[in-house]
MARBA-3410 file (N, C-alpha, C, O; in Angstrom, 1 decimal):
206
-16.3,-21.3,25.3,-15.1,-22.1,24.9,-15.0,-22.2,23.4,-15.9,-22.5,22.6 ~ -13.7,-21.7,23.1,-13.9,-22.1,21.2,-13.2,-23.1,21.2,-12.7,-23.8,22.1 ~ -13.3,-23.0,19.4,-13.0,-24.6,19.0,-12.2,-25.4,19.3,-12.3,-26.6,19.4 ~ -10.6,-24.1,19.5,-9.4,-25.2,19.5,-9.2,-25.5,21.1,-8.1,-26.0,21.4 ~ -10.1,-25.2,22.3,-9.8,-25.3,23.7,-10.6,-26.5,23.5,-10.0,-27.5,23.8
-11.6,-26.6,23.1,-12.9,-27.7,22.7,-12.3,-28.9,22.1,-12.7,-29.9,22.6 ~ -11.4,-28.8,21.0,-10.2,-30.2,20.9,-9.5,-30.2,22.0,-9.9,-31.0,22.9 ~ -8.5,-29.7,22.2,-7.8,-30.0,23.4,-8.3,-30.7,24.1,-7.8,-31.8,24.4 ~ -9.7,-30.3,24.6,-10.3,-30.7,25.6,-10.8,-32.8,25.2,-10.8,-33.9,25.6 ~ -10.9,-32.5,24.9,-11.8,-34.1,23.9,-10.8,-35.0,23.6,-10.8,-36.2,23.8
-9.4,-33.9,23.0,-8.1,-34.9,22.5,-8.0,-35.6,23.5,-8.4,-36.8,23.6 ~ -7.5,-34.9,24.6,-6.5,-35.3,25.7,-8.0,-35.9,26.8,-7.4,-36.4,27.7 ~ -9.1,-36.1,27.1,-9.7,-37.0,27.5,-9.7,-38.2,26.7,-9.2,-39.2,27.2 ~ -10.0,-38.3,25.8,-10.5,-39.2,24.5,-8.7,-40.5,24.6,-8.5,-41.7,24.8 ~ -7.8,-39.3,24.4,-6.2,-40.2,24.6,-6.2,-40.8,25.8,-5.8,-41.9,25.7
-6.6,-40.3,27.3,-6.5,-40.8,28.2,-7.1,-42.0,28.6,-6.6,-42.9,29.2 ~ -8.2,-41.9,28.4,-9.3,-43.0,28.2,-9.5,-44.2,27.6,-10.2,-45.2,28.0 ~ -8.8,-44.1,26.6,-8.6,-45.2,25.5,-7.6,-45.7,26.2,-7.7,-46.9,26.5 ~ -6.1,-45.1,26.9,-5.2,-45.8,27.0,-5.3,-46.9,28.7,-4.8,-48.0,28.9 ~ -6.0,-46.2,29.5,-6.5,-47.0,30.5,-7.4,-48.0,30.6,-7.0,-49.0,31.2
-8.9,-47.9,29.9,-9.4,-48.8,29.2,-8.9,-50.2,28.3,-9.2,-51.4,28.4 ~ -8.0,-49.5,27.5,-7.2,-50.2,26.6,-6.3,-51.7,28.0,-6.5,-53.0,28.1 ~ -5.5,-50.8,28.7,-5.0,-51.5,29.7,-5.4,-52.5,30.1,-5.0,-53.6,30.0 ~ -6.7,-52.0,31.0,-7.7,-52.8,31.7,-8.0,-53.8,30.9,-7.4,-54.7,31.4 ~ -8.3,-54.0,30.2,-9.0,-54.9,28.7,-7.9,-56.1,28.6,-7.9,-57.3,28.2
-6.9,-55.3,28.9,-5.4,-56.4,27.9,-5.6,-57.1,28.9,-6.3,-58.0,28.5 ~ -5.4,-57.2,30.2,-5.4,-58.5,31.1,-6.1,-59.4,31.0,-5.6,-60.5,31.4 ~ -7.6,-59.5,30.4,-7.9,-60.7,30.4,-8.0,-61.6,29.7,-8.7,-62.5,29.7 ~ -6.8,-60.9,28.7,-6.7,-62.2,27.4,-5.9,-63.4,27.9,-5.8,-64.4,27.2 ~ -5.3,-63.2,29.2,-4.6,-63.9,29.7,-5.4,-64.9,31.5,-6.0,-64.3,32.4
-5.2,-65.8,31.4,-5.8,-66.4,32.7,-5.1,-65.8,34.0,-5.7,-65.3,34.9 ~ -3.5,-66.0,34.0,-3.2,-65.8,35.3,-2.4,-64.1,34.8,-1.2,-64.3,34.7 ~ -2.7,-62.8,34.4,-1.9,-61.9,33.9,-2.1,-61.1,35.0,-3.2,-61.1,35.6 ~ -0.8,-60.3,35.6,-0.9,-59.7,36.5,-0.4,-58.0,36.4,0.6,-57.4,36.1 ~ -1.8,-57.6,36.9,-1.3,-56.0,36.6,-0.5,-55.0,37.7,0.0,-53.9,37.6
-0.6,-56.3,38.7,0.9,-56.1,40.0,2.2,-56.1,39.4,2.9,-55.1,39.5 ~ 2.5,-57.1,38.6,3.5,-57.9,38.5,3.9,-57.4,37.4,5.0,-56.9,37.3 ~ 2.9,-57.4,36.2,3.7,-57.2,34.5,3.6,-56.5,33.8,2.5,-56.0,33.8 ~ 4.4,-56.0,33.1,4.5,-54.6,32.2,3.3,-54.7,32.1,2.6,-55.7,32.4 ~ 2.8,-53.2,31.3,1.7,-53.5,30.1,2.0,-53.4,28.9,1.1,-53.4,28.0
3.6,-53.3,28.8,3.7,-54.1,27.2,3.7,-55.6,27.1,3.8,-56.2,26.0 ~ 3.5,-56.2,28.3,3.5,-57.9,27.9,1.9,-58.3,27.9,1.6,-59.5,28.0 ~ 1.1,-57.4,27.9,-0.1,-57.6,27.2,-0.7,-57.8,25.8,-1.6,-58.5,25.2 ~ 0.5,-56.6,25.5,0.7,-56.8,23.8,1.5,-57.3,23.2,1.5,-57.1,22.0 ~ 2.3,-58.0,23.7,3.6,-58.2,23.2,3.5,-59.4,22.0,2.4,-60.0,22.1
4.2,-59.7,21.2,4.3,-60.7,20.1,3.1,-61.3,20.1,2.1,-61.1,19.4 ~ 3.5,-62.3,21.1,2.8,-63.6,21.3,1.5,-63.5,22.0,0.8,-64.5,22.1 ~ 1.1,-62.3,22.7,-0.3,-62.1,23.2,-1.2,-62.5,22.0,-1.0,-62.4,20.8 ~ -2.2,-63.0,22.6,-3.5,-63.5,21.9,-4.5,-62.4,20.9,-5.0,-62.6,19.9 ~ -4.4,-61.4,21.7,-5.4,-60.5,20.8,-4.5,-59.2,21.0,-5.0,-58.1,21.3
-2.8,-59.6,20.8,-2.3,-58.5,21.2,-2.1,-56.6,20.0,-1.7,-55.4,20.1 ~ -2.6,-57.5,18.9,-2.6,-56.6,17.5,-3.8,-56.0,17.5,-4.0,-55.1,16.7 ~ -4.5,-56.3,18.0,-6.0,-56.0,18.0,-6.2,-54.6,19.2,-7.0,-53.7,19.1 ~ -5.5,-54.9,20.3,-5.2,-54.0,21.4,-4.4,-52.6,20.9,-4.8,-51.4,21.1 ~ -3.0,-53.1,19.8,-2.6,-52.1,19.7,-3.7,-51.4,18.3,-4.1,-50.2,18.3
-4.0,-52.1,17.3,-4.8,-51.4,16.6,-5.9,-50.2,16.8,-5.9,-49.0,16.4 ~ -6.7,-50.9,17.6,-7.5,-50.1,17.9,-7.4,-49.5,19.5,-8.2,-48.7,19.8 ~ -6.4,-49.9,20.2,-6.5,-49.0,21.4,-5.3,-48.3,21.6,-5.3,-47.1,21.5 ~ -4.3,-49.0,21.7,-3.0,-48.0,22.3,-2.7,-46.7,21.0,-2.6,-45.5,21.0 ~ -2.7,-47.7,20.0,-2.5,-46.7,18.8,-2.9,-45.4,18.7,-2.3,-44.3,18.7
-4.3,-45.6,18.4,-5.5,-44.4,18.8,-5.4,-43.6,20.0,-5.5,-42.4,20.0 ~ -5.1,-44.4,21.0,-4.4,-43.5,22.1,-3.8,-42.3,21.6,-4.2,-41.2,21.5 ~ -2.1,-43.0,21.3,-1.2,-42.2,20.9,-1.5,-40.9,19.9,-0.8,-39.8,19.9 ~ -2.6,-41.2,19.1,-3.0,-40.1,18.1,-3.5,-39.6,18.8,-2.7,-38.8,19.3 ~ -4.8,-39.4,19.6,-5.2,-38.9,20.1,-4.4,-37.9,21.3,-4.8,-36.7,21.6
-3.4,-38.4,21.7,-2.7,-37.4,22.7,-1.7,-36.8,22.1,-1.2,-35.8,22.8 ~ -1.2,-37.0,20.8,-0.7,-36.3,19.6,-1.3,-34.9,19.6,-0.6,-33.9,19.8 ~ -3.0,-34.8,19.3,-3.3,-34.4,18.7,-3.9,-32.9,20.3,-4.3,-31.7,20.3 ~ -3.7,-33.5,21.0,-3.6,-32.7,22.4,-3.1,-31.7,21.9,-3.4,-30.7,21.4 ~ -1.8,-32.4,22.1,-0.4,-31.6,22.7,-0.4,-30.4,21.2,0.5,-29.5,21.2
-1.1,-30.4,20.3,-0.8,-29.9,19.1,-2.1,-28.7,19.2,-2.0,-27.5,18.9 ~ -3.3,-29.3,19.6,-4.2,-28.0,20.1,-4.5,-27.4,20.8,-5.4,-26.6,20.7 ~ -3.1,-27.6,22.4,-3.0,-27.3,23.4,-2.2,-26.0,23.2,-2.5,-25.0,23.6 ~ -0.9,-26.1,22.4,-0.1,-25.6,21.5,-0.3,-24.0,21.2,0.4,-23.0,21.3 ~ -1.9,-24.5,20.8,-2.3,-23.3,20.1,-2.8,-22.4,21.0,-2.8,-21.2,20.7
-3.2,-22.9,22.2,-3.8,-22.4,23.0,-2.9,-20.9,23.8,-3.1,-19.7,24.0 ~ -1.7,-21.9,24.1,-0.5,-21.0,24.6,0.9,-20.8,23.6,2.1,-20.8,23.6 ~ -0.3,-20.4,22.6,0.9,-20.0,21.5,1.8,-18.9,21.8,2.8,-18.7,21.0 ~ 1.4,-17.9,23.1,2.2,-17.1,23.4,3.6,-17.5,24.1,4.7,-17.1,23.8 ~ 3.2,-18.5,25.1,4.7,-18.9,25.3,5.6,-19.6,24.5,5.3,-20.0,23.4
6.6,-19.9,25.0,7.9,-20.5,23.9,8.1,-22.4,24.8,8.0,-23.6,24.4 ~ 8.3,-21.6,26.2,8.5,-22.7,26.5,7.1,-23.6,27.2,7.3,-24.6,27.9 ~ 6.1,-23.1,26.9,4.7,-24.0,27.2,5.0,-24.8,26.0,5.4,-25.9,26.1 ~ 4.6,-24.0,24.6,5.2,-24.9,23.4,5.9,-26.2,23.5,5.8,-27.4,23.1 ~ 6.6,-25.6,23.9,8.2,-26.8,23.6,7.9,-27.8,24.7,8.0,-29.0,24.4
7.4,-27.6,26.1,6.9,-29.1,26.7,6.0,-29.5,25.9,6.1,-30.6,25.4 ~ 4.9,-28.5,25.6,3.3,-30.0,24.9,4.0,-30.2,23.6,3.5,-31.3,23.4 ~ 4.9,-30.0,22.5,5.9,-30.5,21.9,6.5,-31.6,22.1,6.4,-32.7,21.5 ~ 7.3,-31.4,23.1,7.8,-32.8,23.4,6.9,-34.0,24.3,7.0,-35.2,24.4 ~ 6.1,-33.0,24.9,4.7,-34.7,25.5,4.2,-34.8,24.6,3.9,-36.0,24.7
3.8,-34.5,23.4,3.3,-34.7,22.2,4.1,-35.8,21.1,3.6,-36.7,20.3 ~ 5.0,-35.6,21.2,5.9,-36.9,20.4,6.2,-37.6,21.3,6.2,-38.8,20.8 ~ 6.6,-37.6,23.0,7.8,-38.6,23.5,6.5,-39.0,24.3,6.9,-39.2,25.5 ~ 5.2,-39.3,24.4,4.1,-39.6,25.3,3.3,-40.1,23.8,3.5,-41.3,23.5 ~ 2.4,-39.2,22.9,1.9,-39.6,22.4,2.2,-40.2,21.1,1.6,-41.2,21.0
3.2,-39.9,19.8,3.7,-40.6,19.2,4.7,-42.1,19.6,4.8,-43.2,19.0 ~ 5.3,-41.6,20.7,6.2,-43.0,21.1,4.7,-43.9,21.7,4.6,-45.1,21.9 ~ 4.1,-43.4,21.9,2.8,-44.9,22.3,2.6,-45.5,21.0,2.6,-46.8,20.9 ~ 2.4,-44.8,19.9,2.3,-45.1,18.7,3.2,-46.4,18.2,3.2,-47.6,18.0 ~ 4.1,-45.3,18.2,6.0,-46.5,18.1,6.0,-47.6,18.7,6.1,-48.6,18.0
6.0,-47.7,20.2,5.6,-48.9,20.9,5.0,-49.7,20.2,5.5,-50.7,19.9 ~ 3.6,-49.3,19.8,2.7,-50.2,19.5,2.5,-51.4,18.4,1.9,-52.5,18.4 ~ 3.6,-50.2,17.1,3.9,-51.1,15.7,5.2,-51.3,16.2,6.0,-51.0,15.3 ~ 5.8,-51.8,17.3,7.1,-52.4,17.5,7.0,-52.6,18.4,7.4,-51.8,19.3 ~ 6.4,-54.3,18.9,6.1,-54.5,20.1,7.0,-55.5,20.8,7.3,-56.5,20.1
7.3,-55.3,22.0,8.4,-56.3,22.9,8.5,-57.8,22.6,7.4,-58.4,22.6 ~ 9.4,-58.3,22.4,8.9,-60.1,22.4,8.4,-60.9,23.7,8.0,-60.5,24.8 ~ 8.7,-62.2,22.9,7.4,-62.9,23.8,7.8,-62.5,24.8,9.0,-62.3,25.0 ~ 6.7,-62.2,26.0,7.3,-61.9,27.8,7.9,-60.7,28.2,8.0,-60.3,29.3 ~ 8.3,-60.2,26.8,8.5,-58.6,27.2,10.6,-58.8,27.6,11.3,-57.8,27.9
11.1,-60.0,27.4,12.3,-60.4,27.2,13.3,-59.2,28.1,14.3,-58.5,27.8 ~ 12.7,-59.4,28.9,13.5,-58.3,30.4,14.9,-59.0,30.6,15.5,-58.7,31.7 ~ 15.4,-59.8,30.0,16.7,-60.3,30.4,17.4,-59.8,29.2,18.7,-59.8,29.3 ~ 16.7,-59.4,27.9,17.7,-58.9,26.5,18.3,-60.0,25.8,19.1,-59.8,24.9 ~ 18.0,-61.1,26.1,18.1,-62.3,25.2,18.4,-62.0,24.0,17.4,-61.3,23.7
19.1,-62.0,23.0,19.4,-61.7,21.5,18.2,-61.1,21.3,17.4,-61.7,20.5 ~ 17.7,-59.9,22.0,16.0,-59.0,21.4,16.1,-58.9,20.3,17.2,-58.9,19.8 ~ 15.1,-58.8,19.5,14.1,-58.6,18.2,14.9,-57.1,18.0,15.3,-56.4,18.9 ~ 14.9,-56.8,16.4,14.9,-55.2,16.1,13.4,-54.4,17.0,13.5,-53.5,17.9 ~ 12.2,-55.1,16.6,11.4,-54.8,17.2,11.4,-54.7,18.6,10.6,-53.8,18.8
11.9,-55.3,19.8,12.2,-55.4,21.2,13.1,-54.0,21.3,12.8,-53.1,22.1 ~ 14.3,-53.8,20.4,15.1,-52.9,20.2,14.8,-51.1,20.8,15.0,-50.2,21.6 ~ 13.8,-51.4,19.3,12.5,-50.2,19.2,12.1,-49.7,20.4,12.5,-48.7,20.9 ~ 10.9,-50.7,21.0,10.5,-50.5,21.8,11.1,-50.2,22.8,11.2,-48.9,23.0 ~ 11.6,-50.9,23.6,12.5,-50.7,24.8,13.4,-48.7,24.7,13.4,-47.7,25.5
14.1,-48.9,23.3,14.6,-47.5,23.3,13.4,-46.0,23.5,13.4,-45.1,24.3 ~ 12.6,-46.4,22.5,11.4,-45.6,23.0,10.8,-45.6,24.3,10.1,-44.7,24.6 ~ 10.9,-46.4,25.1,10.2,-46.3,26.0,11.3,-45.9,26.9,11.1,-44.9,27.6 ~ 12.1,-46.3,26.9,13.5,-45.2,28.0,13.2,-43.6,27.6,13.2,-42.8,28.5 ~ 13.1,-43.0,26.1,13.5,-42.1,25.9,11.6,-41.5,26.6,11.5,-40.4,27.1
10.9,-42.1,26.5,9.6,-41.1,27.2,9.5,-40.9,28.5,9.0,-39.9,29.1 ~ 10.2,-42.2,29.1,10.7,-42.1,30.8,11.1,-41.0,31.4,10.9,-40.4,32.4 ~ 11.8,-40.9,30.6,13.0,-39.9,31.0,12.8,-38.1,30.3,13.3,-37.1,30.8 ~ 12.1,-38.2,29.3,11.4,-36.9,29.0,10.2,-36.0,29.4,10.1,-34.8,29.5 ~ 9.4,-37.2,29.5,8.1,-37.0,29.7,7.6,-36.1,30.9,6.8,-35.2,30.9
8.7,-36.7,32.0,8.1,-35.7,33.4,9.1,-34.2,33.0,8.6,-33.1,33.1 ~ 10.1,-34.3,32.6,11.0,-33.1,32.0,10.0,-32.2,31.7,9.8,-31.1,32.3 ~ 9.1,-32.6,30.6,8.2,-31.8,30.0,7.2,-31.4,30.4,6.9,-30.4,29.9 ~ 6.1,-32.1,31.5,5.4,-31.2,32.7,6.0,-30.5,33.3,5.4,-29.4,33.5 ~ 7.0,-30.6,33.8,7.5,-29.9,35.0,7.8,-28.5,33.9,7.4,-27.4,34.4
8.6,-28.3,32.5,8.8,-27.3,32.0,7.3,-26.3,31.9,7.2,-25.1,31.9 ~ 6.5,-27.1,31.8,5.4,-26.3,31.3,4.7,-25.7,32.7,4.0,-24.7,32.7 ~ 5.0,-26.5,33.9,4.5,-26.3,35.3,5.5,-24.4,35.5,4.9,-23.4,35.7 ~ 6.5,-24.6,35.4,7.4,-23.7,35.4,7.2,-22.5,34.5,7.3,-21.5,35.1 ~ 7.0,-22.5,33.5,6.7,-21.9,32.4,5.5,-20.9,32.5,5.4,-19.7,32.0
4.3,-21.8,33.4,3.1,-21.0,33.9,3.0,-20.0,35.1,2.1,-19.3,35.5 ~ 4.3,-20.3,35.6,4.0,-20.1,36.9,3.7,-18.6,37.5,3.5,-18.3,38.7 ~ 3.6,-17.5,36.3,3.9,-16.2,36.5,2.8,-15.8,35.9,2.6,-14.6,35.8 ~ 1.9,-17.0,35.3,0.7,-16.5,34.9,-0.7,-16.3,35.9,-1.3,-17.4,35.8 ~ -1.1,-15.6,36.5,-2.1,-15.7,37.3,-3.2,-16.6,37.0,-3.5,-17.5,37.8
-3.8,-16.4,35.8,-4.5,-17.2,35.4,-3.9,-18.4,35.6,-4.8,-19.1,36.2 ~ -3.1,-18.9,35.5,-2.8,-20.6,35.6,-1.9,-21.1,36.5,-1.2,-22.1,36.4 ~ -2.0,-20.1,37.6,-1.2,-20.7,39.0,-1.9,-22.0,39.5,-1.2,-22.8,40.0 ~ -2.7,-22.1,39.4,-2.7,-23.5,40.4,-2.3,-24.6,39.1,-1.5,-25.5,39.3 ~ -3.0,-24.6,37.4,-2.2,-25.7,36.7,-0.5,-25.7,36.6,0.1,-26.7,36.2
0.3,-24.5,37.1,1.3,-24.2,36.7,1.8,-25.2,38.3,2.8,-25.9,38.2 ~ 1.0,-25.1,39.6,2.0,-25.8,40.9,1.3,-27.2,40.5,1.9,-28.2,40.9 ~ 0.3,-27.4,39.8,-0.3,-28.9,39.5,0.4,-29.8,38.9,0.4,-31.0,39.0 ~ 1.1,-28.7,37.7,2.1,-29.7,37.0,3.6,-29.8,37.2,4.2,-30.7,36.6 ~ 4.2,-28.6,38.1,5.3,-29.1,38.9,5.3,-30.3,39.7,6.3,-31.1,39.9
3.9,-30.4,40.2,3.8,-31.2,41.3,4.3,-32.6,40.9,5.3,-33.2,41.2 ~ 3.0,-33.0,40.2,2.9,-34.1,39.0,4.2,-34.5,37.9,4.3,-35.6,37.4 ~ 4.8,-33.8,37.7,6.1,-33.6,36.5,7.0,-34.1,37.7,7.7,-35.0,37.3 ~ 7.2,-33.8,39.3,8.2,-34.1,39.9,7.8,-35.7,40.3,8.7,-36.6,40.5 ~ 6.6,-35.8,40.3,6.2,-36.9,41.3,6.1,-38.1,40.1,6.4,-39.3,40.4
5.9,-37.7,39.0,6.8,-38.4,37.9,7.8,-39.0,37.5,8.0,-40.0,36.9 ~ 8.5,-38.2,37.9,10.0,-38.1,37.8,10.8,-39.0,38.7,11.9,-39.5,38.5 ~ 10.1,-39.1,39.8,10.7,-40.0,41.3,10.0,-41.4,40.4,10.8,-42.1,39.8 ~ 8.8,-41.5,40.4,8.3,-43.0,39.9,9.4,-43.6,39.2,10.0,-44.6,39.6 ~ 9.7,-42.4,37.6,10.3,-43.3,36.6,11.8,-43.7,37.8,12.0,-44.9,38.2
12.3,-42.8,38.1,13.6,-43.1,38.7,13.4,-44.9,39.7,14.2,-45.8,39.6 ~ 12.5,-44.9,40.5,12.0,-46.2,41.2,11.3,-47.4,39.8,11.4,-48.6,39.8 ~ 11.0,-46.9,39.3,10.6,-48.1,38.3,11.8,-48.9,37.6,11.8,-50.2,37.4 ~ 12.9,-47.8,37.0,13.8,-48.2,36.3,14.3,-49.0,37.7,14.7,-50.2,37.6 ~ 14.4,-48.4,38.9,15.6,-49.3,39.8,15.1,-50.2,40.2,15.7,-50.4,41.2
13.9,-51.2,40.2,12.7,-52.2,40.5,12.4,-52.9,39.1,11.5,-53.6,38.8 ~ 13.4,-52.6,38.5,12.8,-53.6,37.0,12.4,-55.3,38.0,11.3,-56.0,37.8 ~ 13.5,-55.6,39.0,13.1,-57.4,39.3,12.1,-57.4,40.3,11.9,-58.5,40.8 ~ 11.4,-56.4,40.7,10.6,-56.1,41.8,9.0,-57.0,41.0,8.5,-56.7,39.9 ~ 8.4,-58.0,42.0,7.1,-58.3,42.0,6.1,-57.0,41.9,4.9,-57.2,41.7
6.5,-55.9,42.0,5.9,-55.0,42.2,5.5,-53.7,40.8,4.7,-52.7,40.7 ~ 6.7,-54.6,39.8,7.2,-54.1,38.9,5.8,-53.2,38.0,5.7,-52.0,37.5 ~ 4.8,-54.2,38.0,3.3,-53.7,37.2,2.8,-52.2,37.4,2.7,-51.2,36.7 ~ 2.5,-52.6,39.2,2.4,-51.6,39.8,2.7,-50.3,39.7,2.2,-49.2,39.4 ~ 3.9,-50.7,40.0,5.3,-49.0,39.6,4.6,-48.6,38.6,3.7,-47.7,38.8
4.7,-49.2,37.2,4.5,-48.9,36.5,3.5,-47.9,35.9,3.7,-47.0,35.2 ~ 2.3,-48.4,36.4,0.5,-47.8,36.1,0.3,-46.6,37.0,-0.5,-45.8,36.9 ~ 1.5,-46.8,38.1,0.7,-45.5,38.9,2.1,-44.3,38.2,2.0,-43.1,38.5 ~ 3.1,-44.8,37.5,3.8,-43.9,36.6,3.0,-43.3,35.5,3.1,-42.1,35.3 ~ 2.4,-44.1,34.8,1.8,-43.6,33.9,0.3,-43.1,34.4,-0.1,-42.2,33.7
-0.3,-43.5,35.3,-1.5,-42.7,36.0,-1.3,-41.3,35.9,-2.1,-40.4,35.4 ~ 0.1,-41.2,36.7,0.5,-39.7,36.9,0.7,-38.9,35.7,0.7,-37.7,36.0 ~ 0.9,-39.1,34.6,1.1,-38.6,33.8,-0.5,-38.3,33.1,-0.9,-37.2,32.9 ~ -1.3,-39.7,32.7,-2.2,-39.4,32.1,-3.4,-38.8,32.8,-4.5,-38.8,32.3 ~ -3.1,-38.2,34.4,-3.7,-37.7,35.6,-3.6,-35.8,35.1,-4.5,-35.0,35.0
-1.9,-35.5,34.9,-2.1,-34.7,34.6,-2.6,-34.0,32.9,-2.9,-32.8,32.7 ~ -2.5,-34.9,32.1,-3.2,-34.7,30.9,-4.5,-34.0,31.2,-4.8,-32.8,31.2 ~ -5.4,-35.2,31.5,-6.5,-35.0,32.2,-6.7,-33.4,32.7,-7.1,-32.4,32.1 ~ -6.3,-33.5,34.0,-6.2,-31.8,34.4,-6.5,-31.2,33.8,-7.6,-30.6,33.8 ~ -4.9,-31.1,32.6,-4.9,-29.9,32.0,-5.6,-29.5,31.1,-5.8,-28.3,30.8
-6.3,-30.9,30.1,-7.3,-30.7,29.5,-8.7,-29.9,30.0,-9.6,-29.1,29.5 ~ -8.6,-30.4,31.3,-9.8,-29.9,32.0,-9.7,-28.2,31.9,-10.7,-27.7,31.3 ~ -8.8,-27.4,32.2,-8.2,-26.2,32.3,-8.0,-25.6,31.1,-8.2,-24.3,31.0 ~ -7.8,-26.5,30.0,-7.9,-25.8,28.5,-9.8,-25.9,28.3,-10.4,-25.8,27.2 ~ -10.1,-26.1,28.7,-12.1,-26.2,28.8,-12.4,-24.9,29.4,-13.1,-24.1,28.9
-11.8,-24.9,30.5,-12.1,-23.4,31.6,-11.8,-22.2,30.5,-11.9,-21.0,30.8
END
């Protein structure tokens, strides 16, 4: 394995890890916080207790870290155009917008009704529509992109798979915004996503 399969490899564990960990962690600054029930931006949000301290050192680092993937992964399949251009765009609209989120975090409660929102609520909320909605785009291109390569037929049906099954979540999450369920949706949306990071990192190791 050389060096730059060897980042990849570390980035995109190292991003993934922090950001679930990170998660897990944010709930119990809260007595009754529910990971059924509530974003995981209202972990961090304003008025969270140790909610600067979460994005400081976890989501943030996250975000670089899966930055820093998508940029050594890059290299890996510098031959294609359009492998590029998905870890390109999971690279900014996955790992930079975690970033963004983080220094522009939701108000108090995560303000799901739009109450006169904060510039900062603004931010956030736009960023996070625009990764919804790109994010699985951008597995699925690279799922597609692989698919003619023998070497990487099964990451190539792994990330169609994953990029589609993405794609359905975000579509159910956005239509369940008032759903008790809402938490939920959510984590196993971003599961899937940072499921297939994972993978693929694993695969840039092979």
């Amino acid at each position: 394995m050389n060096r730059i399969n060897q980042k990849a490899f570390q980035y995109g564990i190292l991003g993934a890890t922090l950001f679930i960990v990170t998660t897990l962690l944010a709930g119990f600054q809260f007595e009754n916080y529910s990971h059924t029930s509530q974003l995981i931006s209202e972990s961090y949000a304003i008025d969270s207790p140790y909610g600067i301290y979460l994005r400081m050192f976890g989501f943030i680092p996250s975000g670089i870290f899966i930055f820093l993937f998508s940029i050594h992964a890059k290299r890996i399949f510098s031959s294609s155009k359009k492998v590029k251009l998905g870890l390109s765009l999971f690279g900014i609209f996955y790992g930079l917008a975690t970033v963004l989120v983080s220094i522009f975090p939701c108000d108090a409660g995560c303000n799901k009704e739009l109450i006169d929102p904060s510039t900062s609520q603004f931010i956030h909320n736009t960023t996070g529509l625009l990764t919804y909605l790109i994010v699985p785009f951008s597995i699925i291109l690279i799922g597609t992109a692989l698919k003619n390569v023998n070497k990487y037929i099964s990451l190539s049906r792994l990330s169609m798979f994953l990029g589609i099954l993405s794609f359905f979540l975000v579509i159910i999450f956005f239509s369940e915004m008032s759903s008790p369920f809402i938490g939920l949706i959510q984590r196993v949306t971003e599961g899937t996503i940072l499921l297939w990071m994972i993978l693929f990192a694993i695969e840039t190791k092979k």
